[in-house]
C-alpha positions in Angstrom: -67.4 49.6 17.4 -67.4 47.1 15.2 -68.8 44.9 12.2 -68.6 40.9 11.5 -69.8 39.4 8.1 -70.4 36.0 6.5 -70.0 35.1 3.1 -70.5 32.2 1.3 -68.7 30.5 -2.3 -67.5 27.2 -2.7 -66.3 27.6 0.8 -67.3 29.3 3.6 -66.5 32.6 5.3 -66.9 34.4 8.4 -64.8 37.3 9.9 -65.1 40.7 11.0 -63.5 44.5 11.6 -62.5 45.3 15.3 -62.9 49.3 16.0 -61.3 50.8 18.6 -59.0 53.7 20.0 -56.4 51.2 21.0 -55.0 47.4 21.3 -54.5 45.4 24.2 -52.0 43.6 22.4 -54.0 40.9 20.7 -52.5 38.6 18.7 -53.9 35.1 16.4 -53.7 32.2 18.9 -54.3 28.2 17.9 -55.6 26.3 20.9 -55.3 22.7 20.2 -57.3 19.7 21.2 -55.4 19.3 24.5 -54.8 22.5 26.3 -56.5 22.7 29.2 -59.4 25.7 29.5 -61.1 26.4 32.8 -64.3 27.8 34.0 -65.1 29.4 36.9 -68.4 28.0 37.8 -68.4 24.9 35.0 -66.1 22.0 35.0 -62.9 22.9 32.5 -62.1 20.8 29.5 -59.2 18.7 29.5 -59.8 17.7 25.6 -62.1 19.9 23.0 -62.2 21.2 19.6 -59.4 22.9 18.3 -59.9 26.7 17.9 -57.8 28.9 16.4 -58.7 33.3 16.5 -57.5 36.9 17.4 -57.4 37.0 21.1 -55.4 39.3 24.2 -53.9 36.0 26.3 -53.6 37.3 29.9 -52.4 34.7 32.5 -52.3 32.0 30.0 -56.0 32.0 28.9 -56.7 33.7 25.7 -59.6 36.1 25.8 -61.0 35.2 22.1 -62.5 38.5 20.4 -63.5 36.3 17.3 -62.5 33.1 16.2 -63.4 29.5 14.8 -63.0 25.7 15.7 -62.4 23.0 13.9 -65.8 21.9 12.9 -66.7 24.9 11.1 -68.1 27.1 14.0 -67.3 30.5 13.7 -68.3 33.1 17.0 -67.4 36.9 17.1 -68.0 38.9 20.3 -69.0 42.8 19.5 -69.7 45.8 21.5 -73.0 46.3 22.5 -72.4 49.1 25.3 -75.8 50.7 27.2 -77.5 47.3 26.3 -76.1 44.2 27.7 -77.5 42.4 30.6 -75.8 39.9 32.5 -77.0 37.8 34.9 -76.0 36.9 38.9 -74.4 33.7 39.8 -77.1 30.9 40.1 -77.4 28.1 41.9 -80.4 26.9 41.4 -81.6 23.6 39.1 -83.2 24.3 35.4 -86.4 23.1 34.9 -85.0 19.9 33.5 -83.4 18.9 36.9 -80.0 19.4 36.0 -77.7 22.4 36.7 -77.6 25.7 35.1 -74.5 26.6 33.1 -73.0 29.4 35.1 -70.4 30.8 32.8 -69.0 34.4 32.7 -68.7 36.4 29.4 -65.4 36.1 29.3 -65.9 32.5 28.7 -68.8 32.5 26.2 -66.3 31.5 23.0 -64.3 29.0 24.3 -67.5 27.1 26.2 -69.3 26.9 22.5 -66.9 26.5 20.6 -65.1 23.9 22.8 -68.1 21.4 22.8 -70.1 22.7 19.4 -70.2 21.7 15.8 -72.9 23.8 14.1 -75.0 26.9 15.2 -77.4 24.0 15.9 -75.7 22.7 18.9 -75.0 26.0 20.0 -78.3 26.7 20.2 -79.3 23.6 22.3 -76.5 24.3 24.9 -77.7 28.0 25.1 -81.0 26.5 26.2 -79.4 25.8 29.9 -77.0 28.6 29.9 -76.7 31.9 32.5 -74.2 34.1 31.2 -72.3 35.7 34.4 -71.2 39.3 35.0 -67.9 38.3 36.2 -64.6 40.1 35.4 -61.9 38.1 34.3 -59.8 40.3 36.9 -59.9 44.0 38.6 -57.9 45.2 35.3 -60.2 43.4 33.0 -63.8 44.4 34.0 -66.8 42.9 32.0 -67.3 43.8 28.6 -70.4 44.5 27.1 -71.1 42.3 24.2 -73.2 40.5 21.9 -72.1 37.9 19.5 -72.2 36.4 15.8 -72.4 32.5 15.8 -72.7 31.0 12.3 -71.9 28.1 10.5 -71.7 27.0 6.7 -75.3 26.9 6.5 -76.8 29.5 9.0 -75.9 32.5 11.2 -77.8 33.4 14.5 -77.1 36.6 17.0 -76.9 36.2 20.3 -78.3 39.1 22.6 -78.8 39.1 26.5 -80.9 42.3 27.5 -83.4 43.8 30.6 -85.8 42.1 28.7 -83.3 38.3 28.9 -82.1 36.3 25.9 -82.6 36.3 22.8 -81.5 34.3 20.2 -82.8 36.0 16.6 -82.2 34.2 13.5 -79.4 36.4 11.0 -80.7 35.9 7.7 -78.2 38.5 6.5 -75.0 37.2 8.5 -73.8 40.9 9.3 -74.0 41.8 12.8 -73.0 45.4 13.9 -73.4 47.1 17.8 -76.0 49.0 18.6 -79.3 49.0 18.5 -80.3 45.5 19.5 -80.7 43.3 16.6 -84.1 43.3 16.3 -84.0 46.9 15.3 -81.6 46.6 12.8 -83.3 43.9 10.8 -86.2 46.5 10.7 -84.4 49.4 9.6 -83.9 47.2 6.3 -87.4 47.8 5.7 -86.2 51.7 4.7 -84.0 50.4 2.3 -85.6 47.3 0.1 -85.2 50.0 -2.7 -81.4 50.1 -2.8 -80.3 48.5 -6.0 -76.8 48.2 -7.5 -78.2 49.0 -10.8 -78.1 52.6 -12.6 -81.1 54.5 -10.5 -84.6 55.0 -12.4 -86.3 58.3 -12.6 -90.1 58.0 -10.8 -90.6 61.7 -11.5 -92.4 63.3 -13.7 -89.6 65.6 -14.0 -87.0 65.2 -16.9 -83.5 64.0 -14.9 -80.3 63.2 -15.8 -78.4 60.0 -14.7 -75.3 62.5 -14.7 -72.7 59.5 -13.9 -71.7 56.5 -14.4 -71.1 54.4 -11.0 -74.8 55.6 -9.4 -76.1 52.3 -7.9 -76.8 52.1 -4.1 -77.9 55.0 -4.5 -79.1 56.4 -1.2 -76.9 54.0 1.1 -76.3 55.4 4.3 -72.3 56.6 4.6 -71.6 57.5 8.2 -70.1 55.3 10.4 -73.0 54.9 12.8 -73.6 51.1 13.6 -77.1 51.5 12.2 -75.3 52.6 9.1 -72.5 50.3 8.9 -75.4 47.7 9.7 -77.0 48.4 6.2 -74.1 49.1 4.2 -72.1 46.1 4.9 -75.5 44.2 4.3 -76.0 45.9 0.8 -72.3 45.5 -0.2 -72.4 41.4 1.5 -75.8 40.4 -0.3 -74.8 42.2 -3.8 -71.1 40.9 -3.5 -69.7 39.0 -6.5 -66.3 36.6 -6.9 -65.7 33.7 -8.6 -65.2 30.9 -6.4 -61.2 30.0 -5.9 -59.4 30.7 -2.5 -57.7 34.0 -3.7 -60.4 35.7 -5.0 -63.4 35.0 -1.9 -60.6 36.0 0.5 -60.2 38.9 -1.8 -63.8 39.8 -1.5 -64.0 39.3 1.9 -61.7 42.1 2.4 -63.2 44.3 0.1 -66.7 43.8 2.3 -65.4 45.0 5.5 -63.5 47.8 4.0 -66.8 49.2 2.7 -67.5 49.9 6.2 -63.5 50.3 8.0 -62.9 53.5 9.8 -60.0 55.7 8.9 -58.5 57.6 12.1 -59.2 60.9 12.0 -62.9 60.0 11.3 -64.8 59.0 14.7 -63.6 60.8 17.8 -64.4 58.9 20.5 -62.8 61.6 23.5 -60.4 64.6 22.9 -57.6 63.3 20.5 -58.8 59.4 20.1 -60.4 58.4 17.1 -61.2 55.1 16.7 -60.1 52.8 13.6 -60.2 49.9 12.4 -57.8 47.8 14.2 -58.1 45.0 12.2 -59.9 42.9 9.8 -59.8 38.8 9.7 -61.5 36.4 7.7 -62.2 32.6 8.6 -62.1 29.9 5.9 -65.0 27.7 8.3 -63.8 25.1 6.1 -60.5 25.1 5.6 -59.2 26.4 9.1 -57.6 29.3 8.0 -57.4 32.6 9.8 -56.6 35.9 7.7 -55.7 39.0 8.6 -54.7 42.3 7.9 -54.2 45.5 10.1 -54.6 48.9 10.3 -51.0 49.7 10.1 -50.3 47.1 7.7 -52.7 46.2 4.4 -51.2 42.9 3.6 -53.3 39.6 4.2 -51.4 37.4 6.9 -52.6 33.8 7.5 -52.6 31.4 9.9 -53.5 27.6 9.3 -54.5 25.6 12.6 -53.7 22.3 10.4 -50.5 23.5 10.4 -50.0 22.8 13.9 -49.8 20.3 15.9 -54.2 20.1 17.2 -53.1 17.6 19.9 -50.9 19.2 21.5 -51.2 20.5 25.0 -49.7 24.0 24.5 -51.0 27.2 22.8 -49.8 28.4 19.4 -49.1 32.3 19.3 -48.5 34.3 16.5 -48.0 38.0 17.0 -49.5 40.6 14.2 -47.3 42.1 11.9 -48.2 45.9 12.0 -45.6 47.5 9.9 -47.0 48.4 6.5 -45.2 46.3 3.4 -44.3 47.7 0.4 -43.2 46.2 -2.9 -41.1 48.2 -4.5 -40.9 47.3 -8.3 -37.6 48.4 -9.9 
């Protein structure tokens, strides 16, 4: 499972926690201006934005989990298993005259964030899309997703179901698995009374505030997506920091470890727990991608200015997962 966040002070941010019971080896990848990407149903791009994320790169195409471009565009892909629909190849013309988009899931990131600059565009190239249930290969079979596309000034979550696609505004720019969106925004309605303040006593009853430390009171703690939904929402929309570099990216951080998973805490199958992988963050306007891993707590950065964006050849950086220790003497 998993959980993606936005957060916003005099830049913007946008990252998220990947849980699972294992890696496929994913590591932060830069894909300047010029490398080629193709589709298997859409004409490839000789020339796009620059993106730069955590990806697994199989046969030389990186399979993005969550990444940004160069514009400001950040997308995250996050399980959404028992609820994703995908659609049949089609050939047939949109009501417009021209051609439907056929483009498998595997492809979703790199189409928008190849050609868009805002959540905007994104939106109007969704308009003609059919996402495809095609495997990338016979090892690699669909996944079953839903996604976080968001901007400096607005988020939006992308859902494909029985019922077809929807695209629901994200007022609260967290985005969790399941249930569908929808749902979760209305679970919110069962906690408009959490407050970070000291908790008031409505009985009639005399009560002790016995502690110091007592606001959210009543916030969910398991590590349900429903409940990681409404935690990470409380912790996002009551977070404070001043503004600098260090201390959002700080923050950041802190936000998705209010809702990480330690192993030993959600068995997923006899002996696997899943964890929290890791944890990036995405200055949207800085083009910096931060990181940290399960294994190893420091922050790691990558900066895709610090490459060379027209170039024709993919940028890999492997993560670091050996914890590091300062020793002070």
């Amino acid at each position: 499972m998993c959980t993606a966040v936005t957060y916003k002070t005099r830049d913007s941010y946008f990252g998220r926690n990947l849980d699972y019971e294992f890696s496929y080896g994913e590591e932060v990848v830069v894909m300047p201006r010029n490398y080629p990407v193709a589709f298997r149903h859409a004409p490839g791009f000789e020339s796009h934005y620059a993106i730069v994320g955590m990806a697994f790169v199989a046969e030389e195409t990186p399979l993005f989990y969550d990444a940004m471009n160069e514009q400001g565009l950040g997308m995250a892909g996050l399980n959404f298993v028992g609820n994703a629909r995908y659609s049949k190849l089609d050939t047939r013309s949109s009501d417009s005259g021209s051609s439907v988009d056929n483009i498998a899931q595997f492809e979703l990131l790199p189409w928008i964030l190849g050609q868009c600059r805002t959540v905007k565009d994104a939106k109007k190239l969704l308009e003609r899309i059919n996402i495809i249930d095609e495997a990338f290969s016979s090892s690699l079979p669909v996944s079953q997703l839903h996604w976080l596309i968001a901007d400096r000034n607005e988020s939006i979550t992308l859902e494909l179901t029985e019922k077809g696609m929807n695209i629901y505004p994200n007022p609260v720019g967290v985005l969790t698995n399941n249930p569908p969106f929808d749902y979760q925004m209305f679970a919110m309605n069962n906690y408009m009374a959490l407050s970070p303040k000291q908790p008031e006593n409505n009985l009639r009853v005399p009560l002790d505030k016995y502690s110091r430390g007592m606001g959210g009171m009543g916030l969910p703690g398991d590590l349900s997506s429903q409940s990681r939904f409404i935690r990470a929402a409380f912790t996002k929309l009551n977070s404070r920091s001043e503004d600098t570099e260090l201390a959002s990216v700080s923050q950041f951080f802190h936000i998705l470890e209010s809702v990480s998973q330690p192993r030993g805490c959600c068995m997923v199958s006899e002996g696997e727990y899943e964890v929290t992988l890791y944890s990036s963050c995405c200055n949207l306007d800085k083009g910096i991608y931060y990181y940290n891993t399960y294994d190893n707590h420091r922050i790691c950065a990558v900066d895709m200015y610090r490459e060379n964006l027209e170039s024709s050849r993919l940028a890999r950086y492997p993560i670091t997962g050996k914890e590091s220790i300062l020793f002070r003497h």
